[in-house]
N, C-alpha and C positions, 0 to 999 in steps of 0.2 A: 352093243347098245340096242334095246329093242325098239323100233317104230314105232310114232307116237302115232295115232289115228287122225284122218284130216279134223283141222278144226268145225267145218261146216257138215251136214249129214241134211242129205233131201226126205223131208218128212212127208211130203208130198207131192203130186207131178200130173197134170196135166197138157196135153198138146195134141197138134193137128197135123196138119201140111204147112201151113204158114206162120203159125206160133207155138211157143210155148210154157207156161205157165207152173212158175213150182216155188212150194214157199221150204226154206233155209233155216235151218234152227246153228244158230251159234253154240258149240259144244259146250264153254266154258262160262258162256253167261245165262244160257238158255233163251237169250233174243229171239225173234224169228224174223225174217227179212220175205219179202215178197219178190219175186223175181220174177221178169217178163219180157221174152224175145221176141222178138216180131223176124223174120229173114230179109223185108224189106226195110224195117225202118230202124232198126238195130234193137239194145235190151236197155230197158229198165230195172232199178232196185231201190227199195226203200223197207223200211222200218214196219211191220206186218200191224197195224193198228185193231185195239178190241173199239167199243159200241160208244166209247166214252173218250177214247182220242189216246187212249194210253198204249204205250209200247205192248204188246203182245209177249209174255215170258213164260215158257212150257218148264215143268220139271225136270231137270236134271238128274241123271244117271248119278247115283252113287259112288266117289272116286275110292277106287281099291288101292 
């Protein structure tokens, strides 16, 4: 049975010494999620918002 690819894929990625910063696209809905680790204060995630408060949803790959 061949291996399914992970559900999430890092579309983007930002970091330093102390944080780091990367937004998450959901394979199967095209969501994108915000993510943000700090090494001191621990991570955040939430739902990646456009201009107008709406969820953020990128195109999806065509399923073969």
């Amino acid at each position: 049975m061949p291996k399914e690819p992970p559900r999430f894929e890092v579309i983007h990625s930002e970091s330093n010494i102390r944080t780091s910063t990367k937004i998450l696209r959901d394979r199967e809905t095209g969501v994108c999620y915000l993510v943000h680790e700090n090494n001191s204060t621990g991570l955040a995630m939430t739902p990646l918002l456009n201009a107008v408060g709406g969820v953020v949803i990128t195109g999806l790959p065509e399923r073969r």
